[in-house]
C-alpha positions in Angstrom: 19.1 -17.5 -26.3 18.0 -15.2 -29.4 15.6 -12.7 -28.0 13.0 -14.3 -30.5 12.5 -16.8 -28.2 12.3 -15.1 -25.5 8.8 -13.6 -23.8 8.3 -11.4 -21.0 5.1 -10.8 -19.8 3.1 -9.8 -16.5 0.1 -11.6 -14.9 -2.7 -8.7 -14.3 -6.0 -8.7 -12.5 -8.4 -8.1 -9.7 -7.6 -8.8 -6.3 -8.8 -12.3 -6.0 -9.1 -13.4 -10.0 -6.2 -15.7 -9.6 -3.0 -14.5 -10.6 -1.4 -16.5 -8.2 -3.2 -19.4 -8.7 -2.3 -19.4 -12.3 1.0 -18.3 -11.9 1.1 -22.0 -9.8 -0.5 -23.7 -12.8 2.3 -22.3 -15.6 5.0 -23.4 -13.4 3.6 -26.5 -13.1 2.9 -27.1 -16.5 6.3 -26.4 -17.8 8.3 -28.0 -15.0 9.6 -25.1 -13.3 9.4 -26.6 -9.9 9.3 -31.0 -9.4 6.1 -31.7 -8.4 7.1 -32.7 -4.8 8.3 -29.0 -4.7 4.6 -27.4 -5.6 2.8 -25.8 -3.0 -0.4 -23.2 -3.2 0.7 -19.1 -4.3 4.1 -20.8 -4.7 5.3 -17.0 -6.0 4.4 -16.0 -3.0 7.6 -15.9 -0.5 5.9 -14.0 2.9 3.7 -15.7 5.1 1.5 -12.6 5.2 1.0 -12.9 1.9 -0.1 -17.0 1.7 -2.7 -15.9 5.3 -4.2 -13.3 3.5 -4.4 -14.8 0.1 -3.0 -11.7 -1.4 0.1 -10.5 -3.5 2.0 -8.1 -1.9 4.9 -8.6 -3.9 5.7 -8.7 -7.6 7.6 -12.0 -8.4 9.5 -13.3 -11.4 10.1 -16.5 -12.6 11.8 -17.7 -15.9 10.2 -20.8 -17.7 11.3 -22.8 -20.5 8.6 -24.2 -22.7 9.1 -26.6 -26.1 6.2 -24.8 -28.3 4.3 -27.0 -31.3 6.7 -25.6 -33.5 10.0 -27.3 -32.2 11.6 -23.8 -30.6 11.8 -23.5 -27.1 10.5 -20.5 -25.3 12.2 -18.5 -22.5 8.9 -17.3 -20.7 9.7 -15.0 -17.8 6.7 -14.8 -16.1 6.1 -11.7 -13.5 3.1 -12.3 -10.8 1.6 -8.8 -9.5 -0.6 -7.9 -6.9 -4.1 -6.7 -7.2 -4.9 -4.5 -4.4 -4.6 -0.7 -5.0 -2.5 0.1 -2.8 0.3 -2.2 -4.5 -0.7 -0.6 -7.9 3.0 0.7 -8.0 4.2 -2.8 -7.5 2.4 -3.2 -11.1 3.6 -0.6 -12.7 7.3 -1.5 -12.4 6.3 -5.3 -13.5 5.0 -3.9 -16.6 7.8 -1.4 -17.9 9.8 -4.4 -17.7 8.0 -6.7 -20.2 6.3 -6.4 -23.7 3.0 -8.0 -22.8 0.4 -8.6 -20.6 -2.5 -11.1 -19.8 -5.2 -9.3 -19.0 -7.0 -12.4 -16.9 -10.7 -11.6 -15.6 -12.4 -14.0 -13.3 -15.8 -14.9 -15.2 -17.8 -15.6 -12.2 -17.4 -11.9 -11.3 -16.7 -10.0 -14.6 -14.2 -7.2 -15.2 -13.5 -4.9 -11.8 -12.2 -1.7 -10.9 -8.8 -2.9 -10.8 -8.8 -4.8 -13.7 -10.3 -1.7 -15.7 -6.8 0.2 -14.0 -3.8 -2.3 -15.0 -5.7 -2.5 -18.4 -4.9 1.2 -18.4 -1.6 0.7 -17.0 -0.4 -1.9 -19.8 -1.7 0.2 -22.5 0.7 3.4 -21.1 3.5 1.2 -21.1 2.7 0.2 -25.0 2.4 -3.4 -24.0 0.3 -6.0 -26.0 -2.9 -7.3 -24.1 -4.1 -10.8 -24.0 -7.3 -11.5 -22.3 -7.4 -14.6 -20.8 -11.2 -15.8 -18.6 -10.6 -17.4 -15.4 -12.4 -19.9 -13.0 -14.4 -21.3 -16.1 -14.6 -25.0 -13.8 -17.0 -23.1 -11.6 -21.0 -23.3 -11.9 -21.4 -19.4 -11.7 -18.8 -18.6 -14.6 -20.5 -16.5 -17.6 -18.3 -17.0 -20.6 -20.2 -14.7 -23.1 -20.9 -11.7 -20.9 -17.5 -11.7 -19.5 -16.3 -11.7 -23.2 -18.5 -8.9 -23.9 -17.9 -7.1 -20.9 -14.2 -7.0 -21.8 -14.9 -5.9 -25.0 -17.6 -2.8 -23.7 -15.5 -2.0 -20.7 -12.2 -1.9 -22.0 -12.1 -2.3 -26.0 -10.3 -5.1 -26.1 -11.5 -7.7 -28.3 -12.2 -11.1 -26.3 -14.5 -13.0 -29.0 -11.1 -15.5 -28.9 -10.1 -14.6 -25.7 -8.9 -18.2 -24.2 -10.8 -19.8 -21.2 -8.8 -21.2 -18.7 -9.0 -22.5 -14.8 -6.3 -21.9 -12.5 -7.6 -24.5 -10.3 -7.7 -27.3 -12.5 -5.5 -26.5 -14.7 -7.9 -26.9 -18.1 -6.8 -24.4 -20.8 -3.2 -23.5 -19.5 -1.5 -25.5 -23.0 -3.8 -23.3 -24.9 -2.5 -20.4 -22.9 1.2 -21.1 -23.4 1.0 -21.3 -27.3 -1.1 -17.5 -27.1 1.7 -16.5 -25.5 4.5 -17.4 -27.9 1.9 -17.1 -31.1 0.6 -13.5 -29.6 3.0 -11.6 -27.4 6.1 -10.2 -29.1 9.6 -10.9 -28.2 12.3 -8.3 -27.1 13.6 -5.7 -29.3 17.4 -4.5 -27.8 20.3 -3.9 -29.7 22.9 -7.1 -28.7 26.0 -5.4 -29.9 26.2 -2.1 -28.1 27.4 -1.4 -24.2 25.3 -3.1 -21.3 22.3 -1.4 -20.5 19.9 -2.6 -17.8 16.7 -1.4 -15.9 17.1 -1.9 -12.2 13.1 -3.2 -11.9 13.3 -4.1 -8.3 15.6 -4.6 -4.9 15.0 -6.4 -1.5 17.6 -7.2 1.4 18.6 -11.2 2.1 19.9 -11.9 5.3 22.5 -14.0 3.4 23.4 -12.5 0.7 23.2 -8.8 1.1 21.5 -6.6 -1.5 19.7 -8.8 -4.2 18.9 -6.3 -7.3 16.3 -7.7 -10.1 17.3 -6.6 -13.9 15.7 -6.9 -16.9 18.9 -6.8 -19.9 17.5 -4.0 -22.4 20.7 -3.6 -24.5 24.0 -5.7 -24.7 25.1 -8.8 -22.0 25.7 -8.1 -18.2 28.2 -10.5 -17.3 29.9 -12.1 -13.9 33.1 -10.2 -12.8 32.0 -7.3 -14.9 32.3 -3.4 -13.4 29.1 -2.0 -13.6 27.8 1.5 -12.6 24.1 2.8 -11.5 23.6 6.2 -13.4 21.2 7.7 -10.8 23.7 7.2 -7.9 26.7 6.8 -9.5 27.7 4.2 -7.9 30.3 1.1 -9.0 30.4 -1.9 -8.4 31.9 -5.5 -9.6 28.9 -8.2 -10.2 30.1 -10.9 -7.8 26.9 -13.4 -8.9 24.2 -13.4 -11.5 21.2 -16.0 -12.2 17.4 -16.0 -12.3 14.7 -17.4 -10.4 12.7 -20.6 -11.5 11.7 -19.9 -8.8 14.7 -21.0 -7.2 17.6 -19.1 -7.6 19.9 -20.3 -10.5 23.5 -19.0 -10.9 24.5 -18.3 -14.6 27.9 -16.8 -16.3 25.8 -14.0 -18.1 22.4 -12.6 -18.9 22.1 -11.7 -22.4 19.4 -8.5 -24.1 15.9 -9.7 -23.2 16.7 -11.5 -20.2 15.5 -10.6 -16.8 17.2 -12.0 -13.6 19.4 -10.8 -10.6 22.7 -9.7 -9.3 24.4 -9.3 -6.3 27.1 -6.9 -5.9 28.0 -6.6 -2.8 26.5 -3.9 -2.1 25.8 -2.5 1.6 24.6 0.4 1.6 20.5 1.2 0.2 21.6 4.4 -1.0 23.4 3.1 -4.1 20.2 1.1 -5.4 17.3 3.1 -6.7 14.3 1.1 -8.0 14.1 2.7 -11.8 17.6 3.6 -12.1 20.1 2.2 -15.3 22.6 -0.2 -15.2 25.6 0.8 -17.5 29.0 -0.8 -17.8 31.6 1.0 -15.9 34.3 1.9 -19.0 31.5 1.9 -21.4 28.9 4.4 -19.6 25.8 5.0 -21.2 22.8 6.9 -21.0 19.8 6.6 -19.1 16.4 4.7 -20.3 13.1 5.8 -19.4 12.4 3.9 -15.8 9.4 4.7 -14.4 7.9 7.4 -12.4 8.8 7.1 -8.3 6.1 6.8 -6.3 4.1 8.9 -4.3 3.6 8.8 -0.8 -0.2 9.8 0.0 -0.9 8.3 3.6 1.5 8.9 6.6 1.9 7.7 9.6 4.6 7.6 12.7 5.8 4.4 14.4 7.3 5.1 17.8 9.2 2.8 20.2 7.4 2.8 24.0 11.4 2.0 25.0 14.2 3.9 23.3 16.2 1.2 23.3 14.1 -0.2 20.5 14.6 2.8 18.4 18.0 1.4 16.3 16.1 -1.6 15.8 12.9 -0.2 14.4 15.4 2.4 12.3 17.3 -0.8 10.7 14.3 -2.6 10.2 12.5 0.4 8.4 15.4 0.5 6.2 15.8 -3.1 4.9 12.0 -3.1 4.3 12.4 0.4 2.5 14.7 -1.4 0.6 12.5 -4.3 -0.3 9.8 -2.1 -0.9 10.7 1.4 -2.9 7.0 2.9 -2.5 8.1 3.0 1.5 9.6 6.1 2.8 10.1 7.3 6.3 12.3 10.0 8.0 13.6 10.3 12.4 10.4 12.1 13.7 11.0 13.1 17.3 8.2 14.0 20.0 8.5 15.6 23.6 6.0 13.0 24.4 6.8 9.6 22.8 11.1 10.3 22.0 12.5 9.1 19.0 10.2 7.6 16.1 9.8 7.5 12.1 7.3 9.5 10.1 6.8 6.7 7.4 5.2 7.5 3.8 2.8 4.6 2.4 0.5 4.4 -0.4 -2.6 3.7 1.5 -4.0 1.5 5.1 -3.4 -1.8 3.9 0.0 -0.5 2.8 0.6 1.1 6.6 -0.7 -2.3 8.0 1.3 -4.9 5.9 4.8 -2.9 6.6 3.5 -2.6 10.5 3.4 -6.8 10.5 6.5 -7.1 8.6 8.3 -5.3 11.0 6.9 -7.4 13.7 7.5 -10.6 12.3 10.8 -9.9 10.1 12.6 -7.7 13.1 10.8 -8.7 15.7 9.2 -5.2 17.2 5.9 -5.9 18.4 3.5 -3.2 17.1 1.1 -4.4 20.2 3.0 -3.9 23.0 6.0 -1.7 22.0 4.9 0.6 19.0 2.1 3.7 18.7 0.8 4.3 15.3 -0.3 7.8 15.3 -3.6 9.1 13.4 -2.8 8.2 9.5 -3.1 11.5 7.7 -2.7 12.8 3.9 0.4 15.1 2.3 -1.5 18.9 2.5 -0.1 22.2 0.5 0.1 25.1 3.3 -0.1 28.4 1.2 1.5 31.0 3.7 0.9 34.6 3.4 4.4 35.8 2.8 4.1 33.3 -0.6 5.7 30.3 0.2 4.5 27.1 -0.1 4.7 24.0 2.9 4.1 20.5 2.3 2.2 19.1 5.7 2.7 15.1 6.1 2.2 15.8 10.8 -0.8 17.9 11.6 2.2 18.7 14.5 4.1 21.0 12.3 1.1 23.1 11.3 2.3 26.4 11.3 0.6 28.8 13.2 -2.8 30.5 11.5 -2.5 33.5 11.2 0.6 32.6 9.0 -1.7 31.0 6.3 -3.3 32.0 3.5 -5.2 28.7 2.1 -5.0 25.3 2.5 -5.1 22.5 -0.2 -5.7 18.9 0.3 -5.5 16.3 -2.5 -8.5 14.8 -4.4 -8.5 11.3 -6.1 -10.6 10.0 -9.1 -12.2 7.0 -8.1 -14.1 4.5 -10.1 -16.7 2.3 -8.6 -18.4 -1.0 -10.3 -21.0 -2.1 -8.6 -24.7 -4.0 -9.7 -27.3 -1.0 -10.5 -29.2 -1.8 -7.6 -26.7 -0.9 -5.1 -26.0 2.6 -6.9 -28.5 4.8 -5.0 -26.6 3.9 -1.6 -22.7 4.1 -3.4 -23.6 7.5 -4.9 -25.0 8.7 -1.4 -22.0 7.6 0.6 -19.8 9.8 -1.9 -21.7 12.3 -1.9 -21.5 12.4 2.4 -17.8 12.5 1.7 -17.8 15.4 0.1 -17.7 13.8 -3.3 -17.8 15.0 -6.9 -19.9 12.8 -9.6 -17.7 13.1 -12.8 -19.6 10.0 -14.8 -22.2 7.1 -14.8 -22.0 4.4 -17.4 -23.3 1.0 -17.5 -21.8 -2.2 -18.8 -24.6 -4.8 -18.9 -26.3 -4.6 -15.5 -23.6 -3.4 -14.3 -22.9 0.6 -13.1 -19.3 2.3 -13.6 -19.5 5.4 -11.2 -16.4 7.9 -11.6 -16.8 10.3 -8.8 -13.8 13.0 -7.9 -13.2 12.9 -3.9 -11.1 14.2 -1.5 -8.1 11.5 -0.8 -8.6 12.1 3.2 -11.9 10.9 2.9 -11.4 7.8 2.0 -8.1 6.1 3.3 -10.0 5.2 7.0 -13.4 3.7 6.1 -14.4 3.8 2.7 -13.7 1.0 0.8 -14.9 -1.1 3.9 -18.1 0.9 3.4 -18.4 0.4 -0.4 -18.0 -3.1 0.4 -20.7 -3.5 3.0 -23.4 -1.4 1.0 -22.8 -3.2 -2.0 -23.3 -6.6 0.2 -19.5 -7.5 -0.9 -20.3 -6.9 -4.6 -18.7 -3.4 -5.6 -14.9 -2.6 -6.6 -13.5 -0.1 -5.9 -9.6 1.7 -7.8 -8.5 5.3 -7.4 -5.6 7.3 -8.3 -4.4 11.1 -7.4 -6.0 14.0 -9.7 -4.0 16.8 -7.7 -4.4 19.4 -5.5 -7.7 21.9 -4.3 -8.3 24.4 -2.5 -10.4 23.8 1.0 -11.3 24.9 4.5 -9.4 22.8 6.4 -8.8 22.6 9.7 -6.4 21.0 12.6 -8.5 19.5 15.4 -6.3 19.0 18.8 -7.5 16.4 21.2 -6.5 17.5 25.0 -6.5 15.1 27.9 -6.3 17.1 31.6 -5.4 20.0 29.4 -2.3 19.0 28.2 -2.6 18.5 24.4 -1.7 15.0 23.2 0.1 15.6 19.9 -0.5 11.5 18.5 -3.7 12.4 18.5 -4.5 15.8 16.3 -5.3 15.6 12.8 -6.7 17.5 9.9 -10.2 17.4 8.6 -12.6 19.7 6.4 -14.4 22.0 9.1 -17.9 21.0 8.5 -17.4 17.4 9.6 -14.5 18.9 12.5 -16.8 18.8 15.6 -18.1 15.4 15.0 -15.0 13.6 14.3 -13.8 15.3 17.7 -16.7 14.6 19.4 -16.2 10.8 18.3 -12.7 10.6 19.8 -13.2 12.5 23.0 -16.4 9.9 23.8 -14.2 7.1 22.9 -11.4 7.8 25.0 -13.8 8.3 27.6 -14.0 4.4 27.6 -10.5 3.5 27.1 -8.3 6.0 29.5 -9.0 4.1 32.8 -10.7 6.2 35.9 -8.2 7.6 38.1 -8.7 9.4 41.7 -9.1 12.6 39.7 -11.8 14.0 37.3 -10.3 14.0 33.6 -11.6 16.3 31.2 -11.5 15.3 27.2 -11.8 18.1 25.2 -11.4 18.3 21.3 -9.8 22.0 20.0 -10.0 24.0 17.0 -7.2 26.5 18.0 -8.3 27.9 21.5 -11.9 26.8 20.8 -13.3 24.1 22.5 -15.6 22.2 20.1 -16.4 18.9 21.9 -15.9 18.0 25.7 -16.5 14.6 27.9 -15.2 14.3 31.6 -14.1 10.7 33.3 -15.1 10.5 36.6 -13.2 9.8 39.4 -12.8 7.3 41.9 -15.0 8.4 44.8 -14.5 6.7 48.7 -17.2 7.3 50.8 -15.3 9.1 53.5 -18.7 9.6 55.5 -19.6 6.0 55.8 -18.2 6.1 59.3 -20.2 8.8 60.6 -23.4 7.0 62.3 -26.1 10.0 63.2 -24.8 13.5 64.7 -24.6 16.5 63.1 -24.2 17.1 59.0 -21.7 20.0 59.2 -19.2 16.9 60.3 -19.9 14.8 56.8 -19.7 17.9 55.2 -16.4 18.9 56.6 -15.0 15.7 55.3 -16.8 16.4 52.1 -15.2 18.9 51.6 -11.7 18.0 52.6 -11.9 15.2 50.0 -12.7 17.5 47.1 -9.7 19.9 48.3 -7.6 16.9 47.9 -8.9 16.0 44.5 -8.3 19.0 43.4 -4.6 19.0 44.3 -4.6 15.2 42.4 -6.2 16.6 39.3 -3.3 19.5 39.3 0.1 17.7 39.9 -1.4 14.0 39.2 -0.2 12.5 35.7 -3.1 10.9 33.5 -1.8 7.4 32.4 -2.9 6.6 28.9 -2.9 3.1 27.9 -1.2 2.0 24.5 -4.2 0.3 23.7 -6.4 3.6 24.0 -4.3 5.2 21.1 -5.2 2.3 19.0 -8.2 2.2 19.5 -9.4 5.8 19.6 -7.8 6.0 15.9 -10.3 3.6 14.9 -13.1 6.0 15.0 -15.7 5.3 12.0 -16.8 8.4 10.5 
């Protein structure tokens, strides 16, 4: 097909503003899928993704559509998610395509993250096309939503088309903007095959699956190929595109996007971002997009090592499947063999922990320990050198260091102007740095600098509940400064339990150990020994609880006579309790780890 025809665009929004839902009502609209074949968040593959309602995944779909002027259209169509932790998920969507719909739900107005993948599509150069969504509902506000668009992000939305994803009013409307407004490819068909490798996942079936999008020339079936980045070569045994089903095609021609499988068995030779070049030909690399960065981490360890190989495989098809995931071995005296895994946030660390358990079948629950999630610090040393920190384990010792920086975010909040009082006094508790205030109707847009440690446990789930559900909430890294930080070691009978330690800004140091210690004084069971908790800056003891221990009433026997006898036994008890608390080992439940890691600040 001539790339006039052709249109590739990407689906941006707010988690929860219906991307998927109108991804649904395109499909079904131009036949992609026979109607017996429809089903709810059809671009949605995972079952995690249809129980939560989210998009975890970016999906593509061609669709062919017969516009009012006689041509038909090639639409491929890419679905991203919403939630900012899959931000980088969006970003790779759009550097593939030449325009976006911007789609706003108009019950709830433009949000944080549609403010961010507005800003997103406008680095990549793409044309914008706001679209309003949920207009069937009683709540929807056309006119301030329009204007709101307009205020918040400068686009112009006096024309902006209305459409429900529900019911499917507005999608014909939609589909001629989309031919009318967003521009077609622009690659040179008569030079050497060059492709950008947009995305990669594992299939039990068929072996390495790689998504393309065709910049320059024809990529072909049979034809020798080679990844720039890797070097790698290989022959392309099949090629297609999804509708969504998979369909098997000779070629893809410049425009296109689709997939090919290689053969490939090995994750190495696939890098998300990397060229595709013909093998004789060659060719030089296009642009890609920047990797991602890693700014939560984490460690996953096996209770048996048998389970290690497993958990290693696993973590590698998913790290295929997913490029913002990166893990290396970890090893600990304590819990053996494990991974130190990257992610991009909590709901990142908690959607990779279920796939593993449903995809490779390791039950976080019973056989895995997440350790305390912490942030990447800088370690200034005083000979010079510099140390990135991902374990508060490998924290060098202090009188080796200099300074310590940690990184800082730039978050924006929208919220209704009554809640900002409470918002701007929960950033402020986190050590929080107000950069702007600006209003958009009655609505408040508070940019506030904070420290990225700060808010990967609790925050968002505090925004959320002191803005009765209402606020939004998008952030992204704004580098690195300098801060007295500390590494707070949490000791059980005196031994130190590694899991446990993390890093936090001294101030707040005593009562984040003073949390854990009191909780783990109600999840480590009682044993026939006292157990001391004690939380440790160094060799200083900040916070301490004791669990008691099992006491039998050894004098219960003795019926009147003298006391020096009870005593005697009295003291023959303690003698042995003493011996118990010295050679006895303190058994700490998998659930305690858990849960003490849950601590609120």
């Amino acid at each position: 097909m001539s790339q006039k025809y052709i249109r590739n665009f990407s689906i941006v929004a707010h988690i929860d503003h219906g991307k998927s839902t109108l991804s649904d009502r395109l499909i079904e609209f131009t036949g992609g899928l026979a109607s017996r074949e429809m089903k709810a968040q059809v671009l949605d593959s995972m079952d995690i993704e249809r129980e939560r309602g989210i998009t975890i995944k970016a999906q593509t779909v061609r669709l062919k559509y017969l516009a009012r002027d006689g041509h038909e259209y090639q639409l491929n169509l890419m679905d991203t998610p919403g939630h900012v932790d899959f931000s980088y998920e969006v970003s790779r969507s759009l550097a593939a395509c030449e325009g976006a719909i911007i789609l706003v739900d108009a019950t709830q107005g433009v949000q944080a993250q549609t403010l961010a993948n507005a800003y997103l599509a406008l680095d990549n150069d793409l044309e914008m096309l706001p679209v309003l969504n949920k207009i069937d509902l009683p709540s929807s506000d056309v006119d301030g939503t329009r204007q709101q668009i307009a205020d918040a992000i400068g686009l112009d939305a006096s024309n902006a088309i209305c459409v429900s994803g529900k019911t499917g009013a507005g999608v014909p409307e939609l589909l001629e903007e989309i031919v009318t407004k967003l521009p077609a490819p622009h690659g040179d068909e008569n030079v050497p095959t060059r492709a950008l490798l947009v995305d990669s996942w594992y299939d039990s079936y068929l072996g390495v699956v790689v998504l393309v999008r065709v910049v320059d020339g024809t990529l072909r079936r049979g034809q020798k190929i080679k990844f720039v980045a890797t070097g790698a070569e290989y022959a392309v045994e099949k090629i297609g595109y999804f509708t969504p089903k998979m369909v098997d095609v000779n070629e893809l021609n410049t425009g296109e996007i689709g997939f090919i499988i290689t053969g490939m068995k090995t994750i190495h030779d696939c890098k998300v971002g990397d060229t595709i070049v013909d093998a004789k030909s060659g060719g030089d690399a296009l642009p890609g997009f920047k990797p991602s960065v890693p700014v939560v981490f984490s460690s996953f360890f096996p209770m048996a090592a048998d389970d290690y190989p497993d958990l290693r495989d696993g973590a590698e098809k998913l790290a295929l499947n997913d490029a913002s995931f990166t893990f290396t071995v970890e090893k600990s005296s304590a819990l053996g063999f494990g991974l130190r895994c990257g992610f991009l946030g909590l709901l990142h660390m908690e959607i990779i922990s279920e796939r593993l358990n449903r995809e490779f079948n390791l039950s976080l629950i019973n056989t895995l320990i997440n350790t305390v999630p912490s942030v990447l610090y800088k370690i200034h040393l005083r000979d010079g050198s510099v140390m990135d920190l991902e374990n508060p384990a490998d924290m060098p010792d202090p009188t080796r260091i200099d300074f310590i920086e940690e990184p800082w975010v730039l978050a924006t909040i929208m919220m209704p102007d009554k809640y900002l009082g409470g918002i701007m006094e929960l950033c402020a508790s986190r050590r929080g740095v107000q950069d702007n205030i600006s209003y958009v109707g009655n609505r408040a847009v508070l940019t506030y600098r904070l420290p990225l440690a700060e808010i990967v446990f609790d925050f968002y789930d505090r925004v959320k509940s002191i803005s009765s559900g209402y606020a939004s909430f998008d952030y992204s890294l704004c580098g690195y400064e300098r801060s007295d930080l500390v590494k707070v070691s949490i000791l059980v009978n005196d031994e130190n339990v590694e899991p446990l330690s993390f890093m936090c800004h001294r101030s707040s140091a005593e009562s984040r150990g003073r949390q854990i210690v009191e909780k783990l004084k109600d999840l480590i069971p009682r044993h026939q020994f006292k157990i001391p908790l004690q939380a440790a800056i160094g060799g200083k003891i900040i916070a301490r609880e004791t669990i008691a221990a099992y006491r039998k009433d050894v004098t219960a026997k003795c019926y009147g006579g003298d006391i020096t006898r009870k005593r005697k036994l009295l003291e023959k008890q303690k003698e042995g309790k003493k011996r118990l608390r010295t050679f006895g080992n303190v058994e700490i439940p998998q659930s305690a780890f858990i849960n003490a890691l849950k601590v609120g600040k």
